[in-house]
N, CA, C and O atoms as CSV, one atom per row, in Angstrom:
chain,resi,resn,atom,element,x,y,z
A,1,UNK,N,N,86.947,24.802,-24.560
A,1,UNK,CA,C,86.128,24.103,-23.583
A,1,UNK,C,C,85.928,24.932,-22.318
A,1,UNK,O,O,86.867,25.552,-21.820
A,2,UNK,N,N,84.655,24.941,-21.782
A,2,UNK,CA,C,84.549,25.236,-20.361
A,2,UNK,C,C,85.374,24.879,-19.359
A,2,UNK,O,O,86.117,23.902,-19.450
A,3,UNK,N,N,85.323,25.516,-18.492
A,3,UNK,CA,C,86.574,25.298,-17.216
A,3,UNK,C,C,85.972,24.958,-15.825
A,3,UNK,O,O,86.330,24.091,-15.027
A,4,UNK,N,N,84.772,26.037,-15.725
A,4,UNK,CA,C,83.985,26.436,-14.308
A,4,UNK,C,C,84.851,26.977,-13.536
A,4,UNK,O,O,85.744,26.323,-12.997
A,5,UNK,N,N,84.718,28.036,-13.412
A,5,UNK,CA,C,85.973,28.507,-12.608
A,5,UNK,C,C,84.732,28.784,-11.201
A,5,UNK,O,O,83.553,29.046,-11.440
A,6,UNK,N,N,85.220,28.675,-9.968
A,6,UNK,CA,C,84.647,28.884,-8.653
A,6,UNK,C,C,85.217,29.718,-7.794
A,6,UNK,O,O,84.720,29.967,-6.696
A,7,UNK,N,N,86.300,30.215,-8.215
A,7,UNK,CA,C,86.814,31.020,-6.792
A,7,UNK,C,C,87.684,32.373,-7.876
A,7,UNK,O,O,88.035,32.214,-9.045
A,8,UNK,N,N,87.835,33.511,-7.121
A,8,UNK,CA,C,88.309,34.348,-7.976
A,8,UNK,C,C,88.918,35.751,-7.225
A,8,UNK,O,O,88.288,36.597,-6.590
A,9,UNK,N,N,90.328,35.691,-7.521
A,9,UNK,CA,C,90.378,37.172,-6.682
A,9,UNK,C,C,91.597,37.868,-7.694
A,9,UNK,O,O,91.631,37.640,-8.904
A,10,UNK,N,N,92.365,38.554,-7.144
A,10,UNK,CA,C,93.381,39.987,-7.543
A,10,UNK,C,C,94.371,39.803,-6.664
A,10,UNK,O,O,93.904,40.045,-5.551
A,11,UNK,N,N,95.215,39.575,-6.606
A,11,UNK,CA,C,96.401,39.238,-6.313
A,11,UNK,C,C,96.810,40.975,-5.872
A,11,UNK,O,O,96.828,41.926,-6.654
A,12,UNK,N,N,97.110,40.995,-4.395
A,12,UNK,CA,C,97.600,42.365,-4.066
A,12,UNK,C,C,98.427,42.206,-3.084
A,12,UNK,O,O,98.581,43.238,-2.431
A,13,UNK,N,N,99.027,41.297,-2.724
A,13,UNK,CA,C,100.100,40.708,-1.682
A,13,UNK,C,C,101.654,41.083,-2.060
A,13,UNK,O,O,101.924,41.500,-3.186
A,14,UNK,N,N,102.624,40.916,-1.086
A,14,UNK,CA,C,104.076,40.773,-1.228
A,14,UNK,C,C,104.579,39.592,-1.377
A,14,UNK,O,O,105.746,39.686,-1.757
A,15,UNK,N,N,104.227,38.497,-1.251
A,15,UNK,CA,C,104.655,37.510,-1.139
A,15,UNK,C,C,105.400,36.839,-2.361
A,15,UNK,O,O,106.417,36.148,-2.419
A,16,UNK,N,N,104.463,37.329,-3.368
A,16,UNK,CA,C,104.549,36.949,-5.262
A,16,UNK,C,C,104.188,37.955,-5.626
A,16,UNK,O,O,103.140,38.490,-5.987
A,17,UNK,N,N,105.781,38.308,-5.418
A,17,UNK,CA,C,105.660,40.260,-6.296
A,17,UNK,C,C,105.750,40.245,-7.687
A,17,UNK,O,O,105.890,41.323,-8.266
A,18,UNK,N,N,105.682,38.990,-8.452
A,18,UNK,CA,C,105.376,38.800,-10.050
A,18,UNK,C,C,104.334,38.507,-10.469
A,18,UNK,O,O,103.971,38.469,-11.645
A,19,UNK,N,N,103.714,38.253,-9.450
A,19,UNK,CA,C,101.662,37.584,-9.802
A,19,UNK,C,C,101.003,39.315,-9.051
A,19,UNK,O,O,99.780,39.458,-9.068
A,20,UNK,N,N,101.480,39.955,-8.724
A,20,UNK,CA,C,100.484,41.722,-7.897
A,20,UNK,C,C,100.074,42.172,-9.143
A,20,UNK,O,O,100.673,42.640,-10.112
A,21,UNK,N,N,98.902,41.920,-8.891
A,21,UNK,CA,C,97.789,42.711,-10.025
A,21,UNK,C,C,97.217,41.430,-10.744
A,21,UNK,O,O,96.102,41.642,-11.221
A,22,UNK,N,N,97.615,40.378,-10.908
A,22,UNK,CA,C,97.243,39.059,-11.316
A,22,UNK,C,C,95.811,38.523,-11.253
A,22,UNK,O,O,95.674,38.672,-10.039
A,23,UNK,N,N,94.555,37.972,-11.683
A,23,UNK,CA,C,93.335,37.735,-11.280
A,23,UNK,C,C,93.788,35.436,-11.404
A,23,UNK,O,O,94.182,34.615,-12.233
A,24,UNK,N,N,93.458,35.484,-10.320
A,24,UNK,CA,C,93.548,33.557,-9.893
A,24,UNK,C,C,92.115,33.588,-9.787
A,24,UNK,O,O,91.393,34.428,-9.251
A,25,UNK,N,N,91.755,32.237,-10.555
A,25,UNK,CA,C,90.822,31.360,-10.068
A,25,UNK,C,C,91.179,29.837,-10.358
A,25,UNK,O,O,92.049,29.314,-11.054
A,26,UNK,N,N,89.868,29.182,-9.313
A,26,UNK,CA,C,90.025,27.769,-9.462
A,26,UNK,C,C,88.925,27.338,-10.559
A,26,UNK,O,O,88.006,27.995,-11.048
A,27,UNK,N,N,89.270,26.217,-10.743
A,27,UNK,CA,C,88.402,25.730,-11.701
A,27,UNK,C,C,87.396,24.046,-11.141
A,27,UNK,O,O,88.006,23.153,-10.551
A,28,UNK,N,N,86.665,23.984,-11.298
A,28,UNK,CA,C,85.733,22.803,-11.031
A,28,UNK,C,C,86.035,21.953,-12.017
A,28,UNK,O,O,85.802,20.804,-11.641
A,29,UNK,N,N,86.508,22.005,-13.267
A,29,UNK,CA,C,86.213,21.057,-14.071
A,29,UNK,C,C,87.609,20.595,-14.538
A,29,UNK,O,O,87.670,19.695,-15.377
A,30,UNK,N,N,89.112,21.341,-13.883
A,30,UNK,CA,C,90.155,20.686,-13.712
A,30,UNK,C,C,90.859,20.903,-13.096
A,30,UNK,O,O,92.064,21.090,-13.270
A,31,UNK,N,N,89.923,20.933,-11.791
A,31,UNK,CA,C,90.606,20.986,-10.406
A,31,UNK,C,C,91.957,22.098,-10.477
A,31,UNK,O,O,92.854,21.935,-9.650
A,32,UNK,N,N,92.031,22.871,-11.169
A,32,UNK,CA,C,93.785,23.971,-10.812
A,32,UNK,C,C,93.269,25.323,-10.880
A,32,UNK,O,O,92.285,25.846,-11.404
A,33,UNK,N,N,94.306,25.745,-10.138
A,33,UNK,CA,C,93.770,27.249,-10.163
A,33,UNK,C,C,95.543,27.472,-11.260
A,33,UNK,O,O,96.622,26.954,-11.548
A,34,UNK,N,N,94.358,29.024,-11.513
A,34,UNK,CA,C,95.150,29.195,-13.062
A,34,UNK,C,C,95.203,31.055,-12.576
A,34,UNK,O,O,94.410,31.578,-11.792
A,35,UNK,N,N,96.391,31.793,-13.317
A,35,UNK,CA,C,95.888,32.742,-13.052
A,35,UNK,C,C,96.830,33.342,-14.521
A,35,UNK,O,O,97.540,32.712,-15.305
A,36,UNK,N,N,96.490,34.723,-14.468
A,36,UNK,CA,C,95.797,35.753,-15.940
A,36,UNK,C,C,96.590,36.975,-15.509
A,36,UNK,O,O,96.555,37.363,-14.341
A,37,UNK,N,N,97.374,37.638,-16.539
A,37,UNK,CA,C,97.538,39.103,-15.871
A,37,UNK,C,C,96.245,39.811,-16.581
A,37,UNK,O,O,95.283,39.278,-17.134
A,38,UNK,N,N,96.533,41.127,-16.385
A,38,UNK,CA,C,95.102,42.038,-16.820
A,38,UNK,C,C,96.083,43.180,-17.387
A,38,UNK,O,O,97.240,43.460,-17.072
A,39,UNK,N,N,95.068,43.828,-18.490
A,39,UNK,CA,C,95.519,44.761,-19.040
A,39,UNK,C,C,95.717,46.029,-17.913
A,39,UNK,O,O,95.114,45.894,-16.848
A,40,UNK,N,N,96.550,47.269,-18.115
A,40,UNK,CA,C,97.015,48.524,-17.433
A,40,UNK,C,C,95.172,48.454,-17.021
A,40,UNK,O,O,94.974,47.872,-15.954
A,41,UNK,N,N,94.141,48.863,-17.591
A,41,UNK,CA,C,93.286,49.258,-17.290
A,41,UNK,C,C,92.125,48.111,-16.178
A,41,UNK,O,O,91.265,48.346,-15.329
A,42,UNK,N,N,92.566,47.176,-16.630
A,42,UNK,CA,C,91.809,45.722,-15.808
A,42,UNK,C,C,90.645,45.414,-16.196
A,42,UNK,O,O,89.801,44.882,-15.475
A,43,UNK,N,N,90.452,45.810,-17.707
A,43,UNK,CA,C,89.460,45.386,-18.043
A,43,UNK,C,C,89.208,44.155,-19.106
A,43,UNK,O,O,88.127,43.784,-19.565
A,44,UNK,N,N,90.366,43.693,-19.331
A,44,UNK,CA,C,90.517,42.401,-19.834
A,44,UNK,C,C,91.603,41.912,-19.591
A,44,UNK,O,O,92.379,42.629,-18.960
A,45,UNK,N,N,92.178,40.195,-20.089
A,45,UNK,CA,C,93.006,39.659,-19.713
A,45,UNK,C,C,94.403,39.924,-21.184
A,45,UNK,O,O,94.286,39.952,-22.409
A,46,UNK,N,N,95.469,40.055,-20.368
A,46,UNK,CA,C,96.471,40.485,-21.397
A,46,UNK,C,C,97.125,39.441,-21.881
A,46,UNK,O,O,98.021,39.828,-22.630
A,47,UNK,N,N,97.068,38.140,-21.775
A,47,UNK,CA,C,97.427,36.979,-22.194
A,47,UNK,C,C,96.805,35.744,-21.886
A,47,UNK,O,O,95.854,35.775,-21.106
A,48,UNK,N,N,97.230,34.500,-22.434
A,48,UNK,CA,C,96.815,33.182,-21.634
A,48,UNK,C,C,96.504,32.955,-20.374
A,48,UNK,O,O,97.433,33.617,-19.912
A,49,UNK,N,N,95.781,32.434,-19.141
A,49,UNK,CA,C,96.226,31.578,-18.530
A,49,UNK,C,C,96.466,30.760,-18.238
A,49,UNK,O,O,96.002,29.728,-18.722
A,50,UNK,N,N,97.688,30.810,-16.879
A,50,UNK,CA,C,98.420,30.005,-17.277
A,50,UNK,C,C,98.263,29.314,-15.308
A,50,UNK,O,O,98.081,29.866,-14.223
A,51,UNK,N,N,98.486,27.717,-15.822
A,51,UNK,CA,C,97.968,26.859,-14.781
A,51,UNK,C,C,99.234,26.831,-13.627
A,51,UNK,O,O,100.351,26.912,-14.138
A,52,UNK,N,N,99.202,26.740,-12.303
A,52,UNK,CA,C,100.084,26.634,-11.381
A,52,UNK,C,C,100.314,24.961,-10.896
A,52,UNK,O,O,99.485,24.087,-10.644
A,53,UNK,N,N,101.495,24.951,-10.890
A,53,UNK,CA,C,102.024,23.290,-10.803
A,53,UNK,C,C,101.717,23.301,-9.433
A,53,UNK,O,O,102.670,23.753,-8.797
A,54,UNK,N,N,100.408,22.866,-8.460
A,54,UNK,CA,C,100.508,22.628,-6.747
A,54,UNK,C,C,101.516,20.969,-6.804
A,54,UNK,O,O,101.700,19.992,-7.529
A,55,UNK,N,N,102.001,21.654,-5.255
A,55,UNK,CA,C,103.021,20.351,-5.107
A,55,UNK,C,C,101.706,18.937,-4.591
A,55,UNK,O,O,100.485,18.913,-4.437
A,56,UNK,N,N,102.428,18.296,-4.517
A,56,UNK,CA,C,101.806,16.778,-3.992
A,56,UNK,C,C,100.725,16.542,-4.727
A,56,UNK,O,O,99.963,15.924,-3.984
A,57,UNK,N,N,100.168,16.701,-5.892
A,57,UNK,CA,C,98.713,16.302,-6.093
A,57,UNK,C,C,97.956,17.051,-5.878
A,57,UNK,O,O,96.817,16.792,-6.266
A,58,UNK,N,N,98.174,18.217,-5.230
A,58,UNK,CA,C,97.009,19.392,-4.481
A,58,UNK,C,C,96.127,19.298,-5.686
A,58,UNK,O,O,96.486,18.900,-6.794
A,59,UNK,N,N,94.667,19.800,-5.272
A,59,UNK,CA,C,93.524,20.335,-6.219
A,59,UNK,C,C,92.970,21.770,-5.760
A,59,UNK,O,O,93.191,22.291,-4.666
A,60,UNK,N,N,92.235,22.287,-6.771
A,60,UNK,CA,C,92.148,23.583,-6.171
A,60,UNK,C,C,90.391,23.137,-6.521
A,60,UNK,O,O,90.449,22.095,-7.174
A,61,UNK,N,N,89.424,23.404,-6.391
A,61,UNK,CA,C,88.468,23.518,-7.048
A,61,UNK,C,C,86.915,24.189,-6.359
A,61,UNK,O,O,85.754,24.196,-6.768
A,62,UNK,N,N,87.385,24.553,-5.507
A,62,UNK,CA,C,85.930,25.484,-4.777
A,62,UNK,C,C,86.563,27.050,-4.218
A,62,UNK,O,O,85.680,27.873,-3.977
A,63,UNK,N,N,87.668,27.406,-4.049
A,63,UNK,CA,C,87.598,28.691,-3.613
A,63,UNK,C,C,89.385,29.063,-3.501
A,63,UNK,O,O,90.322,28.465,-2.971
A,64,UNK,N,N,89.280,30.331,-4.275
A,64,UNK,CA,C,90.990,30.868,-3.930
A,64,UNK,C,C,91.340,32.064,-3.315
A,64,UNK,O,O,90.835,32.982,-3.961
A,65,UNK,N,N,92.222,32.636,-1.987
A,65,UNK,CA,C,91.779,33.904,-1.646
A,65,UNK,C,C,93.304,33.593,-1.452
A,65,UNK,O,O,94.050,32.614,-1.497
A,66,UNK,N,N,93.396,35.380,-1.135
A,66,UNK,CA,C,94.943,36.020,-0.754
A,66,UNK,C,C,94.694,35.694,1.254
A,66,UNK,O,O,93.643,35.197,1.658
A,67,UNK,N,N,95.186,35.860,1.670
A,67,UNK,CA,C,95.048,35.481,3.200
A,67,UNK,C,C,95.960,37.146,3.234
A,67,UNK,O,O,96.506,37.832,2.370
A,68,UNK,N,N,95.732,37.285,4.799
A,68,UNK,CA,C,96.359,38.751,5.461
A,68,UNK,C,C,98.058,38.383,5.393
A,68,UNK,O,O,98.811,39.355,5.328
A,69,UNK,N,N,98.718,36.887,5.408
A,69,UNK,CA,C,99.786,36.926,5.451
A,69,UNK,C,C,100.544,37.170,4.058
A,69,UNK,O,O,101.673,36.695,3.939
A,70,UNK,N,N,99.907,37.972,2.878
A,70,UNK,CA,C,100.252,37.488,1.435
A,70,UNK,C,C,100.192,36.179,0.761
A,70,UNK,O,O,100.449,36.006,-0.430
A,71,UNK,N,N,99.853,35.315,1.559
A,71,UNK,CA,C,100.429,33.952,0.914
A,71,UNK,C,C,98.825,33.579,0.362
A,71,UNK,O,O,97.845,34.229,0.727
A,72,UNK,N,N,98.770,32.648,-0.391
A,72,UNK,CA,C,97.892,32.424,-1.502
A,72,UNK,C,C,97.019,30.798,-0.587
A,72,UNK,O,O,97.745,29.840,-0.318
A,73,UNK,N,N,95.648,30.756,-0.270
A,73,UNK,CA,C,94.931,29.745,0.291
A,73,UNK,C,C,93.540,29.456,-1.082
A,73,UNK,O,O,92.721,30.139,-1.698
A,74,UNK,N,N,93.983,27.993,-0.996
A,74,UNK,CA,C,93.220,27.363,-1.770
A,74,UNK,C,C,92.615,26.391,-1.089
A,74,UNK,O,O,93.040,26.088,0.026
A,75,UNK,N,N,91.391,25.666,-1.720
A,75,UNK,CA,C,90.573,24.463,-1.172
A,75,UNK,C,C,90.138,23.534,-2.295
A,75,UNK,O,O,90.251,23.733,-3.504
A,76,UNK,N,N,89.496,22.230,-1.520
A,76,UNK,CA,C,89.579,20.981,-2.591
A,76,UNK,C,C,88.037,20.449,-1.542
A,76,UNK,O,O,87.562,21.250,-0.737
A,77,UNK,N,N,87.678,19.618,-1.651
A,77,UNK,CA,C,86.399,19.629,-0.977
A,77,UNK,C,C,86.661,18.634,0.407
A,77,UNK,O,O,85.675,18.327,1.078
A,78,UNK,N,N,87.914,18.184,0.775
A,78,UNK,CA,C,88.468,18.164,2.219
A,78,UNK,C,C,89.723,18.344,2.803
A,78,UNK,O,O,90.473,17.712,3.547
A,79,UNK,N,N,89.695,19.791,2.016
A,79,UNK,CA,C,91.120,19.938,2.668
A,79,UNK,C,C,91.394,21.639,2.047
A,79,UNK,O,O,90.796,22.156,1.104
A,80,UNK,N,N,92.383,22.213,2.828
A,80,UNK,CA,C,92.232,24.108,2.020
A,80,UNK,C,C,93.703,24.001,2.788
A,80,UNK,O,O,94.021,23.832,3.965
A,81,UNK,N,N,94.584,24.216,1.319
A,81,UNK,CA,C,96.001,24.378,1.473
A,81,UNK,C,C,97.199,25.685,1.701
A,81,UNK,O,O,97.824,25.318,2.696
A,82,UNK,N,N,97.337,25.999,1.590
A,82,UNK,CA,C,98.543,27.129,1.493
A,82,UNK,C,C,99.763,27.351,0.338
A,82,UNK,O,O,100.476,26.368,0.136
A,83,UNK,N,N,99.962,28.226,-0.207
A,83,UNK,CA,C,100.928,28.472,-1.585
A,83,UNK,C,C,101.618,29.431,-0.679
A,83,UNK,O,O,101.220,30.487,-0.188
A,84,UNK,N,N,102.965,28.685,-0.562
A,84,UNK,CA,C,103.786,29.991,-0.101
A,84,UNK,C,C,105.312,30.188,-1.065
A,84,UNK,O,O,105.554,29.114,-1.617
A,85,UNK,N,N,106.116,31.000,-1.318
A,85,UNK,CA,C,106.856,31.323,-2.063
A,85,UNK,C,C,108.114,30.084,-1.892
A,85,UNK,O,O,108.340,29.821,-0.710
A,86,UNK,N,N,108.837,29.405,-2.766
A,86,UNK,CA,C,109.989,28.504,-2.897
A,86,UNK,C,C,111.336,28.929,-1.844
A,86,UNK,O,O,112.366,28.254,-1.855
């Protein structure tokens, strides 16, 4: 099934030194952002992806970016949250 994915980046932060090199997007059609590693070369995806548990109910579904602090900013259509490490 389709997903719609809307937002999309590369993971190049410190923050989640197990997701660096990682491609996240959100999806429109179930609200989560999901993210993918990539092959050595980055030209395809080297496995599943795989969906991120947001705390409280969060939705992700219009846009996902790395912010300058490493930490991971997502949005929902009133409200743009923050993913920061446990």
């Amino acid at each position: 099934p389709t997903v719609a994915p809307t937002g999309i980046m590369v993971y190049d932060g410190d923050a989640f030194p197990a997701w660096k090199g990682q491609v996240f997007y959100c999806t429109f059609k179930t609200f989560g952002p999901y993210h993918v590693q990539m092959n050595e070369k980055h030209t395809q995806f080297a496995g599943d992806p795989v969906l991120l548990d947001l705390p409280n109910g969060q939705q992700c579904f219009i846009e996902i970016m790395q912010g300058p602090d490493g930490y991971i900013y997502y949005s929902h259509i009133s409200a743009i949250y923050r993913l920061v490490p446990a």
